[in-house]
C-alpha positions as CSV (number, residue, x, y, z in Angstrom):
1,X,84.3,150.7,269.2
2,X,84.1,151.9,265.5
3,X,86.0,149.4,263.9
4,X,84.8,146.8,266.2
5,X,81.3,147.1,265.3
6,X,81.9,147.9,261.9
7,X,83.7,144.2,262.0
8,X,80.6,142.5,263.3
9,X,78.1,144.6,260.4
10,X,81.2,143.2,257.9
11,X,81.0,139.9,258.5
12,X,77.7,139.4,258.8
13,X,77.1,141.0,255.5
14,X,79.7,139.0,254.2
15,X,78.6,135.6,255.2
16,X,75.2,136.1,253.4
17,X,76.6,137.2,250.3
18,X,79.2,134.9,250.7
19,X,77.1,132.1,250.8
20,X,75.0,133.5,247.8
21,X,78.1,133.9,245.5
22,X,79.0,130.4,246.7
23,X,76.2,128.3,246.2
24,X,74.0,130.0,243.7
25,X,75.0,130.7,239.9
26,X,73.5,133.8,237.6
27,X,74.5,136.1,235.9
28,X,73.0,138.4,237.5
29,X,75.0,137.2,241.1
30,X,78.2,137.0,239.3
31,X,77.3,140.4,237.4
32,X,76.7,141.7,240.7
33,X,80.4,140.2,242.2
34,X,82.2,142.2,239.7
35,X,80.2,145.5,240.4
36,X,81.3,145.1,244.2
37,X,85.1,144.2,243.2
38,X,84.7,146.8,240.6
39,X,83.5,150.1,243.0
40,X,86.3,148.2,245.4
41,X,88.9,149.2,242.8
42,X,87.8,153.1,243.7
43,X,90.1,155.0,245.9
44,X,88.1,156.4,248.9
45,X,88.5,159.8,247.7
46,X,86.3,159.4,245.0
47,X,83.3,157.7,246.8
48,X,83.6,160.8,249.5
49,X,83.3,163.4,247.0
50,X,79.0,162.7,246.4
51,X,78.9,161.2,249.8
52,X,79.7,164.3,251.6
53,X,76.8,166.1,250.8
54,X,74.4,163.2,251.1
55,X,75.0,162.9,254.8
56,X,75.6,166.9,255.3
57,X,71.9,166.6,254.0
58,X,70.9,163.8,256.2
59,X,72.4,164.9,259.5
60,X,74.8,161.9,259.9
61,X,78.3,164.2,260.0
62,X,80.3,164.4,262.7
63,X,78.6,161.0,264.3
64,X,80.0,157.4,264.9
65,X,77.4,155.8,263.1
66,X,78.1,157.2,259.7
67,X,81.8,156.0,260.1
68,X,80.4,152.2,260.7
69,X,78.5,152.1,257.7
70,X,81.0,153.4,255.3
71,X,83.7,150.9,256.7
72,X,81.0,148.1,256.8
73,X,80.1,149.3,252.8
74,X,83.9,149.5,251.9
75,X,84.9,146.7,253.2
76,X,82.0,144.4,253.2
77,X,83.6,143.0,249.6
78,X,86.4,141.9,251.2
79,X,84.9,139.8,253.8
80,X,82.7,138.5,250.9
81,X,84.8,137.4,249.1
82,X,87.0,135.8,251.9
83,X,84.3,134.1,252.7
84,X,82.7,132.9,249.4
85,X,86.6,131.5,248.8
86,X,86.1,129.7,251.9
87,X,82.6,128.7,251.6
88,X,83.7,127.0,248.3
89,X,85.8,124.4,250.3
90,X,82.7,123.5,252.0
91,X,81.3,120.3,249.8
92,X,77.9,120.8,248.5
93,X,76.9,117.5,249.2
94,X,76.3,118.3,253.3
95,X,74.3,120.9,251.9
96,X,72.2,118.4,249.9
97,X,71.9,116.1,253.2
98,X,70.7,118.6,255.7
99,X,67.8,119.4,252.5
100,X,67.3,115.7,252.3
101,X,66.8,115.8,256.5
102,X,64.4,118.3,256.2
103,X,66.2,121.2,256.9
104,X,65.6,125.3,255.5
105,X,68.0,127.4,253.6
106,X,68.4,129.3,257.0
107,X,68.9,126.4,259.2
108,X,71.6,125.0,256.7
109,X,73.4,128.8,256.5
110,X,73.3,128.7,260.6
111,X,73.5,125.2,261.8
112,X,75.9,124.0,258.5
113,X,77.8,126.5,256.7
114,X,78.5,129.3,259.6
115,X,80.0,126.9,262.5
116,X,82.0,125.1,259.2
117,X,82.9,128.7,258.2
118,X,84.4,130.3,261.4
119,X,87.9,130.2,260.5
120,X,87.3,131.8,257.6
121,X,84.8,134.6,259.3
122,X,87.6,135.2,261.8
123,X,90.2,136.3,259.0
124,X,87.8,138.1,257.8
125,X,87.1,139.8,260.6
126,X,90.8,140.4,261.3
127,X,91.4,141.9,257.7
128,X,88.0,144.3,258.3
129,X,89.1,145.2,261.7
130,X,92.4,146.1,260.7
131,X,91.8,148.1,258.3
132,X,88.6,149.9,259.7
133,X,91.2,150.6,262.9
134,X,94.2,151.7,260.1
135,X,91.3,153.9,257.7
136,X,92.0,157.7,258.5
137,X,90.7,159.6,255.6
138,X,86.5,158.6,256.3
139,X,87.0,159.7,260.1
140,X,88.8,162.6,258.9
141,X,86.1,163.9,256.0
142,X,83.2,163.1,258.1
143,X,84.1,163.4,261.7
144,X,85.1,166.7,263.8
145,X,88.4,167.4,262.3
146,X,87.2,168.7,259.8
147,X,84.6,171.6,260.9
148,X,88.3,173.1,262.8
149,X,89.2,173.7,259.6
150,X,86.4,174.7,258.2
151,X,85.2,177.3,261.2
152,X,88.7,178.9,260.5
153,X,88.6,179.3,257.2
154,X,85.1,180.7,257.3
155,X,86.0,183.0,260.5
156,X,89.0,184.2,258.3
157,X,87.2,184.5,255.0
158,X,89.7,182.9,253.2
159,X,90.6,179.0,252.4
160,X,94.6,178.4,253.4
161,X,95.9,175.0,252.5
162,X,98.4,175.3,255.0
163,X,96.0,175.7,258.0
164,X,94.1,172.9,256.2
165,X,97.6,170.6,257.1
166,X,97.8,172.0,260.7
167,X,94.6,170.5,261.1
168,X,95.3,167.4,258.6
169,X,98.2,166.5,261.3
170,X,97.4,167.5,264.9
171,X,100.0,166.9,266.8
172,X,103.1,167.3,264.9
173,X,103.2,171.0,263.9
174,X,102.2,173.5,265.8
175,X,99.6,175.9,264.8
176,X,101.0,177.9,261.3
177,X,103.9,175.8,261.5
178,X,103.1,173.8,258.3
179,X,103.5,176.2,255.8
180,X,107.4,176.1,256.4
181,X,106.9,172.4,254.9
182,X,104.6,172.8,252.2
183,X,104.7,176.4,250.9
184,X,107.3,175.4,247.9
185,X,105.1,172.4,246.9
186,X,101.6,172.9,246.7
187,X,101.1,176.6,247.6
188,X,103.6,177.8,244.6
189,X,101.3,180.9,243.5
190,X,100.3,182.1,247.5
């Protein structure tokens, strides 16, 4: 439900500003295109870090929404460009005619560009889903995972890394069986 709705927040995004990078020029818009490709270029890890707190603050932890909007925001330059690639192939001249006919910048985006553009929304759509369905390290930072470890480590009084991996990967240690793995590794001075 996540990634599918995430998906439909992508791509609608993206069809906007894929239209936009498409059909208007600026500096500004292409200024703005290499900001979005740019913070893109970020591994997740880094855009966590200041977002944690923000929506600690804001009460969104530990709820589905949160999780859509960060995939929709990651990912929403992808679909854009996608679709502005695709939008390009789309000659400017229908554009023109439908004006000539009397028709609005939103009439031309829905009735014009979108049905001419559905090939291109559905890979989109199939990249965003993918790799919402495939991204691990948002749902583990901001969903319940993540409060295990943290109740243990504050019921304990103590922060072990290796009760931190138990958590990292249910299923395939048991409890305390992690350390055997990792203690040479990371945990050198415990």
């Amino acid at each position: 439900m996540i990634a599918v709705l995430a998906t439909l927040l992508t791509v609608t995004a993206s069809v906007l500003a894929g239209y936009v990078y498409s059909r208007y020029r600026s500096s500004a818009i292409g200024a703005s295109a290499l900001f979005m490709l740019a913070i893109r270029l970020l591994p997740p890890i880094v855009i966590i870090l200041p977002l944690f707190p923000a929506t600690s603050v804001l009460g969104l932890n530990d709820t589905y929404a949160i999780l859509v909007m960060l995939y929709a925001t990651f990912f929403v330059s992808l679909g854009s460009m996608v679709l502005k690639t695709y939008i390009d192939g789309i000659p400017e001249e229908l554009d023109d005619a439908a004006c000539i006919d009397g028709a609005s910048e939103v009439q031309i985006l829905l009735r014009l560009i979108v049905p001419l553009a559905a090939p291109g929304m559905v890979a989109a759509a199939v990249f965003v889903f993918v790799y919402a369905w495939n991204e691990y390290l948002f749902a583990f930072v901001f969903h319940h995972v993540l409060w295990i470890v943290d109740a243990y480590c504050y019921a304990t009084n103590r922060v072990d890394i290796n009760r931190g991996f138990d958590g990292f990967i249910p299923g395939v240690f048991k409890s305390g069986e992690s350390h055997l793995l990792f203690r040479g590794s990371l945990t050198g001075w415990y």
